[in-house]
Kinemage of the C-alpha trace (Angstrom):
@kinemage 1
@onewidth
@group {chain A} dominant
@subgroup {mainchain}
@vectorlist {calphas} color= white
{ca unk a 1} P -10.481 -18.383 -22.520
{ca unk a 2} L -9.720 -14.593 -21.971
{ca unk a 3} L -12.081 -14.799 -19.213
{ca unk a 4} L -10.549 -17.255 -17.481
{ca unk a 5} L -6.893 -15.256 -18.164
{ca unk a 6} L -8.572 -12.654 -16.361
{ca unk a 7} L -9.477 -15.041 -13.256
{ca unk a 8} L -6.129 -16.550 -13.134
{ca unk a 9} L -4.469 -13.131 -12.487
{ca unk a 10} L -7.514 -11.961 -10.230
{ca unk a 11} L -6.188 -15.070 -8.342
{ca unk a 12} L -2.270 -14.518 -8.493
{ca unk a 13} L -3.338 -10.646 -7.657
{ca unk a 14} L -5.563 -11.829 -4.572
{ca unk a 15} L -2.773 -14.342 -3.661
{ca unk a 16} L -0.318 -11.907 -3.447
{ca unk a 17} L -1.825 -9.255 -1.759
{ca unk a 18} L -2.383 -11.241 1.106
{ca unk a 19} L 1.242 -12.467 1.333
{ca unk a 20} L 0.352 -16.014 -0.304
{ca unk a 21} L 2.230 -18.276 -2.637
{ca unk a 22} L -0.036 -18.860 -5.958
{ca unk a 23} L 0.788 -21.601 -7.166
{ca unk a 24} L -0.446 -23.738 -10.511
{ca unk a 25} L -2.187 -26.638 -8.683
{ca unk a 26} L -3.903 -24.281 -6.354
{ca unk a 27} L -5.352 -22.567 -9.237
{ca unk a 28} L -6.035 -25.998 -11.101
{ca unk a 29} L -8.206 -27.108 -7.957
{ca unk a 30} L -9.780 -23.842 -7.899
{ca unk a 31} L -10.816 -24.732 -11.590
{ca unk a 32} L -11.655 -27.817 -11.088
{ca unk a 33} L -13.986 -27.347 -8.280
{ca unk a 34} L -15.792 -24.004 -10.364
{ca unk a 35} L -16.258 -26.738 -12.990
{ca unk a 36} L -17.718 -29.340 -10.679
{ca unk a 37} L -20.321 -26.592 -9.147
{ca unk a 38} L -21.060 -25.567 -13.114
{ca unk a 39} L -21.731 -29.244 -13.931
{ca unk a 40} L -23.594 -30.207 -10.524
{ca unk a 41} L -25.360 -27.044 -11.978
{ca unk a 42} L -26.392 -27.847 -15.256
{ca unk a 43} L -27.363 -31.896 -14.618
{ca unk a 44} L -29.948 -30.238 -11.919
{ca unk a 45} L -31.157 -28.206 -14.635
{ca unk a 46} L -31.300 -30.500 -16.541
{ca unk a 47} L -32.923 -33.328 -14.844
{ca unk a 48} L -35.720 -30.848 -13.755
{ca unk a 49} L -36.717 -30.121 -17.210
{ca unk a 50} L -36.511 -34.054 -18.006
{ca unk a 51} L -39.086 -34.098 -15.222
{ca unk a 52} L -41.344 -31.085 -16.310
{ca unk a 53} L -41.147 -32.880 -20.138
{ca unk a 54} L -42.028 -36.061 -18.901
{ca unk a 55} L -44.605 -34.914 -16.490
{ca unk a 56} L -46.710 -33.104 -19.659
{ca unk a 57} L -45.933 -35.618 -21.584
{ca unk a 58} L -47.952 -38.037 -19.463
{ca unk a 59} L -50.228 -35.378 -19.200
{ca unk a 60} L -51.004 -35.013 -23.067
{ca unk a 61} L -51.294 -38.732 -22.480
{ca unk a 62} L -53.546 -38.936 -20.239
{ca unk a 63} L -55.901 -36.096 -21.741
{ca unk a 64} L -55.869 -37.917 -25.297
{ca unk a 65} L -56.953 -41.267 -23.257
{ca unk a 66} L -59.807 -39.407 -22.126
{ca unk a 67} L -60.653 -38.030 -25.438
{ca unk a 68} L -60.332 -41.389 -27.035
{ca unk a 69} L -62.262 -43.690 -24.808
């Protein structure tokens, strides 16, 4: 949480400096869309390593086919 405390005044800092209104729902979307990226993110991530998993799992498959016929 401190964190994001930090980038919520980073933001109302950056906002004023350049003669800009900051404003709650500004910083909500800016959030929101962070979080969005994070989670695209972490489900690609994910899904690759379902794919490497599966992928040696049909490999260990395969090899104890061999082994056993």
């Amino acid at each position: 949480m401190e964190e994001l405390a930090d980038k919520a005044k980073a933001y109302i800092n950056d906002k004023r400096n350049n003669d800009e209104e900051a404003t709650q729902e500004d910083w909500l979307d800016k959030v929101k869309n962070n979080v969005s990226d994070a989670w695209d993110d972490i489900k690609d991530k994910a899904n690759d390593a379902w794919e490497k998993t599966k992928d040696a799992a049909e490999d260990v498959k395969a090899e104890w086919n061999k082994k056993t016929n």
